[in-house]
Phi, psi and omega in degrees: 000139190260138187327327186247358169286334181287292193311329186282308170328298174322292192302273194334315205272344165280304168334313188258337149305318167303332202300146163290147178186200185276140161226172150227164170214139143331085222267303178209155188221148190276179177285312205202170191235128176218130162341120187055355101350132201282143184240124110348143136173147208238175186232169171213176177256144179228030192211223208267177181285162167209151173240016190270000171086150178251168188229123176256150156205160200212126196217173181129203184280322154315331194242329175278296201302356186073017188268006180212152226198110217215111188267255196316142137230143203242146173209131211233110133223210182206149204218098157072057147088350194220138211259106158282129157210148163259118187249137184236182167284102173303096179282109185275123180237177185245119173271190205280016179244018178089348199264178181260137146227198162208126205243146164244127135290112123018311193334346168265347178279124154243114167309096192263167194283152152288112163241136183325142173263149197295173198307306212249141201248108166297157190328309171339270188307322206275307168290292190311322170309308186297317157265026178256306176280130193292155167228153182273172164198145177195123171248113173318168193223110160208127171251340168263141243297294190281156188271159190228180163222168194217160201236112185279118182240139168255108152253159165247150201323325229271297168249032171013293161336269205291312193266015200262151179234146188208115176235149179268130173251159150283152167211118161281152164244053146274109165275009037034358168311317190283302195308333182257014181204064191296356198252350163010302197242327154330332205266139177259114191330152176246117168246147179230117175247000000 
């Protein structure tokens, strides 16, 4: 394919990433995955509604070697006032490209449309985000000496591609991580949207 025939591709394919559709985004996340400890994080909608459910997975170099080890996933949210929770299996599966990961379905997760908050965003917008949004829960397995990184992916059923949120996490078996990595929360998330 010739350079500008790629170039054209690329533009389309940013094009069609700007477009509205079911999306998700990372509202917040935890720092770092430390050995037996619970890791957090919550998704919102950042597109159009779907009822179709979301797929959380967590993949990398940690997870193809077994060196990270993942049961259990809790999914929190509240629906008309009353506090919901779902608990899944992670299931580590292998995808068609040989790698491991380990992935949840959703299917109960619902989307509501993203609509933008206003200049100045009131108690109001403020409660209703909150209440839109699912939050995670997973306690990690890593046993080994060097710290690692591992890649939290969120998508919805509806789009997969187009609509996916993705942050690089670290993950340790230092229980003792934030006291030896006092500059922490100083350090700026690497998120890819």
């Amino acid at each position: 394919m010739k350079l500008n025939q790629k170039l054209a591709l690329a533009k389309k394919q940013m094009d069609m990433m700007k477009k509205r559709g079911v999306k998700v985004k990372i509202g917040t996340c935890g720092k770092v995955l430390i050995d037996g400890l619970p890791f957090s994080f919550s998704v919102t909608s950042a597109g159009d509604a779907s009822q179709k459910g979301i797929v959380v997975s967590f993949s990398g170099e940690p997870v193809e070697k077994g060196d990270l080890t993942l049961g259990t996933i809790e999914m929190r949210f509240t629906r008309d006032g009353r506090a919901h929770s779902t608990t899944k299996k992670l299931a580590r599966i292998v995808k068609s490209d040989g790698k491991h990961i380990y992935q949840a379905k959703f299917t109960d997760a619902v989307l509501e449309e993203y609509r933008p908050p206003k200049k100045k965003a009131d108690s109001a917008a403020f409660l209703a985000d909150i209440a839109s949004a699912y939050s995670f829960r997973v306690i990690p397995e890593y046993k080994a000496a060097e710290d690692a990184e591992i890649m939290l992916t969120v998508y919805p059923i509806a789009d997969p591609l187009a609509g996916l949120a993705v942050e690089w996490r670290s993950c340790t078996s230092d229980k003792d991580w934030f006291e030896h990595n006092p500059d922490a929360f100083k350090a700026a998330s690497r998120r890819i949207r």
